[in-house]
C-alpha positions as CSV (number, residue, x, y, z in Angstrom):
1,X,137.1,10.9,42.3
2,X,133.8,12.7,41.3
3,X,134.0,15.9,40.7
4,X,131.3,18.6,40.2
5,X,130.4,20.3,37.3
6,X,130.5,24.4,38.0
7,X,127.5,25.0,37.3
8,X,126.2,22.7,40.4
9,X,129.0,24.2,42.3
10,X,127.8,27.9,42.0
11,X,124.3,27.2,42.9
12,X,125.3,25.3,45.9
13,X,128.0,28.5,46.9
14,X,124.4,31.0,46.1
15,X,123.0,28.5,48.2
16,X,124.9,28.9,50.7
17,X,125.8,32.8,51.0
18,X,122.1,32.8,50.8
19,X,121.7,31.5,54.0
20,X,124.6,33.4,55.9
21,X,123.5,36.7,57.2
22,X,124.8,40.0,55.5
23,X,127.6,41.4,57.8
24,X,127.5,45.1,56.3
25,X,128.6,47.4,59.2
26,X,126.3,50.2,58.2
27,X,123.1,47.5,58.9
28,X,121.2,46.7,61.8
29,X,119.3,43.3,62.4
30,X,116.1,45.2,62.5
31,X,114.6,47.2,64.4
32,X,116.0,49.8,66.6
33,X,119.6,51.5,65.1
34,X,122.1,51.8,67.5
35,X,125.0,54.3,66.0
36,X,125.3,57.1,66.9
37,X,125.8,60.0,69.5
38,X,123.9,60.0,73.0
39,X,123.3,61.4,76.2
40,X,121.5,60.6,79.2
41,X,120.9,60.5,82.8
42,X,120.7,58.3,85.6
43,X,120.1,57.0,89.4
44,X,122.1,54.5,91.6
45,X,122.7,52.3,94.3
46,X,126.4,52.7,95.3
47,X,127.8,49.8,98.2
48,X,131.0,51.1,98.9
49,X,133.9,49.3,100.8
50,X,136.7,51.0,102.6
51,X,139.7,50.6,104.9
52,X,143.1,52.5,106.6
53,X,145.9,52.0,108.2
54,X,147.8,54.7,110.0
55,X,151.4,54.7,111.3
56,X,150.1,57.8,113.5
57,X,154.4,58.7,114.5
58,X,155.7,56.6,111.4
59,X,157.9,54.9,113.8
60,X,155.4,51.6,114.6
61,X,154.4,52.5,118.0
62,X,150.7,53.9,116.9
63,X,148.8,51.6,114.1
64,X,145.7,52.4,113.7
65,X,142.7,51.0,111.6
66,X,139.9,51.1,110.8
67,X,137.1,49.6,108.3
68,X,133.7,50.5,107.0
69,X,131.0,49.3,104.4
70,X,128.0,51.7,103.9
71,X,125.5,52.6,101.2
72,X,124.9,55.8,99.2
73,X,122.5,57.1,96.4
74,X,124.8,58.3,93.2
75,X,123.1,60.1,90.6
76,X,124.3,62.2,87.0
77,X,124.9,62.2,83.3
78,X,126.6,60.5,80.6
79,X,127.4,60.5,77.1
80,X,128.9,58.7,74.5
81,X,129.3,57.2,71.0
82,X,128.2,53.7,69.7
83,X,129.7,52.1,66.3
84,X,128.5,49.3,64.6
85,X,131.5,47.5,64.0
86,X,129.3,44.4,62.5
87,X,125.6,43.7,61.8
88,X,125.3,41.9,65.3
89,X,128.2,43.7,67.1
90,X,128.2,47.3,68.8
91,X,131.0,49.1,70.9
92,X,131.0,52.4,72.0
93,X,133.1,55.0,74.0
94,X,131.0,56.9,76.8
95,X,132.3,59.2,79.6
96,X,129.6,60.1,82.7
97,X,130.0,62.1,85.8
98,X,127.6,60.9,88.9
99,X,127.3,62.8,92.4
100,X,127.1,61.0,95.4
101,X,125.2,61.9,99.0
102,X,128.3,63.1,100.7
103,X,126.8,61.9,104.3
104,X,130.0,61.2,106.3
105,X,130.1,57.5,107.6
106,X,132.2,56.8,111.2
107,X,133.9,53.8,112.3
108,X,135.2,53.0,115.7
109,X,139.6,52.8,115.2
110,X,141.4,50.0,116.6
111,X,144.8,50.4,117.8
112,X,147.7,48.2,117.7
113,X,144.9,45.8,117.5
114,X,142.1,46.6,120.1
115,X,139.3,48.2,119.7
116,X,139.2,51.8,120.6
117,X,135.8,53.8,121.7
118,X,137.7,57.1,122.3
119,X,137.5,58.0,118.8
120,X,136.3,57.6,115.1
121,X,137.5,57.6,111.6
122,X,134.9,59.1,108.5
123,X,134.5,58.5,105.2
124,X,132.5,60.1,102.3
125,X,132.5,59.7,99.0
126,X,131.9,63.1,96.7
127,X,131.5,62.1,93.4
128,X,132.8,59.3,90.8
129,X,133.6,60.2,86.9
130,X,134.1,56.7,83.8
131,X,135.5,56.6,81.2
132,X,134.8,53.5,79.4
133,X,134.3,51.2,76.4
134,X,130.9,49.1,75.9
135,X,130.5,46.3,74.0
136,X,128.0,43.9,72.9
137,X,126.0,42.5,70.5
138,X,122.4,43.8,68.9
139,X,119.0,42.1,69.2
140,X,116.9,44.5,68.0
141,X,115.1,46.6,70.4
142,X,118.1,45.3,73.5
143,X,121.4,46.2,73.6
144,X,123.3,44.3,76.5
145,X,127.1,44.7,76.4
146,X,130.0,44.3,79.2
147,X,132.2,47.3,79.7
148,X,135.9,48.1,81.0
149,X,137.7,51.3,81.9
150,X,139.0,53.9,84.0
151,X,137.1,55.5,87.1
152,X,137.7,58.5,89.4
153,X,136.5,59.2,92.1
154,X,136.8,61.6,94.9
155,X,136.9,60.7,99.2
156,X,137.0,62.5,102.2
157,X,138.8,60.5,104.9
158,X,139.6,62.0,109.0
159,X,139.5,60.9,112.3
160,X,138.3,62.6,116.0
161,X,140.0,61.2,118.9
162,X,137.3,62.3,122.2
163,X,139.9,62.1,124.7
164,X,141.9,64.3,123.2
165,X,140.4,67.5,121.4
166,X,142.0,66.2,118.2
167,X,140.9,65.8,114.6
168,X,142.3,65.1,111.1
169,X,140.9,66.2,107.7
170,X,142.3,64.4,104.1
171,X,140.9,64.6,100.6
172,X,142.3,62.9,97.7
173,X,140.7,61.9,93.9
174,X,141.7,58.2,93.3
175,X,142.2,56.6,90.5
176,X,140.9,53.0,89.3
177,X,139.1,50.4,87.2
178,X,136.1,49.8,86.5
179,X,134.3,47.0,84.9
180,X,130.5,46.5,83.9
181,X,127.8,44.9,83.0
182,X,123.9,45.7,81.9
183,X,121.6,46.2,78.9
184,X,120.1,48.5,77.0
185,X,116.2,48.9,75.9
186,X,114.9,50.7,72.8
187,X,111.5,51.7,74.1
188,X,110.7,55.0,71.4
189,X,113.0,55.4,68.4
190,X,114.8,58.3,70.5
191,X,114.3,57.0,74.3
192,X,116.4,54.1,75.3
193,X,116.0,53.0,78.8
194,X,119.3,50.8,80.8
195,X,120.1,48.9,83.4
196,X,123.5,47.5,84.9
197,X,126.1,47.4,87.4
198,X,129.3,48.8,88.0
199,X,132.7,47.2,89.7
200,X,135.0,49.9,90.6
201,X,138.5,48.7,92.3
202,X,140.9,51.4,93.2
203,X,143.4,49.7,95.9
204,X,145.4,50.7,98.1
205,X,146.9,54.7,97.8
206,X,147.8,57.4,100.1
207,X,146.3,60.0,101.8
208,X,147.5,62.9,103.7
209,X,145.3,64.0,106.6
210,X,145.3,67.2,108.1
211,X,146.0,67.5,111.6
212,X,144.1,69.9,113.9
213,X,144.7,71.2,118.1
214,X,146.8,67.9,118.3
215,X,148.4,67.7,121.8
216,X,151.6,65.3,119.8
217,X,152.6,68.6,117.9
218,X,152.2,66.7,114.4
219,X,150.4,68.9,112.0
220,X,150.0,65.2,109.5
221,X,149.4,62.3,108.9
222,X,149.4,59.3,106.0
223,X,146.0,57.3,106.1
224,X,146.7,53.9,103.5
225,X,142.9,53.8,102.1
226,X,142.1,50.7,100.2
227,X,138.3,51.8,98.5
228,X,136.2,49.6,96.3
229,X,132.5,50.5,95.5
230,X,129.3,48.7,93.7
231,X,127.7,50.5,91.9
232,X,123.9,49.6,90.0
233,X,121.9,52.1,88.1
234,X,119.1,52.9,86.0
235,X,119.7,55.4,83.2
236,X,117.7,57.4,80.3
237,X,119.0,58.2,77.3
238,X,118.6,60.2,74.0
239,X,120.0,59.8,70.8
240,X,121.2,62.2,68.4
């Protein structure tokens, strides 16, 4: 078996690390640096999907349902932290708050499956808080990453029956996940410009409704809401 000498062996190992690109965490690829503390702002698109079901004596005899898809415009701020864990990788941790149009949306109910025009069901969403982690990989002036996390977000759910002067009221924050995806563009050393979309899934959960001059003598109710909402924005940030 040939063997070779060390000498021939260390240049060909320099050769080698010499083409392999130096991993330091504290460097970037070039161009725009990434670490480090920012906030920002930004404006959205929100789709948002909902649906109930109401067991209106809890005994069977009443279901109601109802289901609604509408759009709103979402808009707030955000902050967070990116760390270079690599020279080509980035994650970062970033929290944002984002207020949302609050226009009520109605639905005709159906009951025990038909279709009822003697009264509606409303939904609004009031605002949606992340918290989230980002990650992705550097290119210079572009940052895209995917992101996963926790969402909030709070909805205002009711009903007015017409034949009856009757109405119901229910608020409630739910809780969810969110996952992400979208990009980020170095335009000025400290103005970065983004783009991406949201997933936000928070299932099924419980809400108690308020009930108003109802003629059954029930003062509430339990709507089972089952929310999921779109979300794509376009943001501005500043780094610090």
């Amino acid at each position: 078996m040939t063997t070779l000498p060390s000498s021939k062996l260390f240049l060909i190992l320099l050769a080698v690390m010499g083409a392999v690109p130096d991993l330091k965490a504290d460097e970037s690829v070039g161009g725009h640096e990434w670490s480090g503390f920012y906030v920002g702002g930004e404006l959205g698109f929100a789709g948002s999907q909902a649906s109930e079901i109401n067991d209106f004596f809890g005994d069977g005899s009443e279901i109601y349902r109802s289901s609604i898809e509408f759009n709103s415009a979402t808009g707030g701020l955000f902050s967070g932290y990116n760390k270079r864990i690599s020279r080509n990788f980035i994650i970062s941790g970033e929290v944002g708050i984002n207020l949302e149009d609050k226009e009520r949306r109605t639905v005709n109910w159906s009951l025990n499956g038909v279709l009822s025009d003697v009264g509606e069901d409303y939904y609004s969403f009031d605002y949606t808080a992340i918290a989230r982690v980002r990650a992705g990989s550097d290119f210079g002036n572009v940052f895209p990453y995917i992101s996963a996390g926790a969402a909030l977000t709070g909805i205002s759910v009711g009903y007015q029956a017409d034949n009856i002067v009757q109405r119901g009221d229910g608020y409630r924050n739910l809780l969810g996940l969110t996952v992400g995806l979208g990009a980020e563009f170095a335009v000025l050393e400290k103005l970065r410009l983004r783009a991406e979309y949201n997933y936000l899934h928070f299932g099924e959960q419980d809400i108690d409704v308020n009930i108003t001059a109802s003629s059954d003598g029930l003062e509430t109710t339990v709507y089972k809401v089952n929310a999921n909402r779109h979300i794509g924005k376009l943001g501005v940030s500043i780094p610090f």
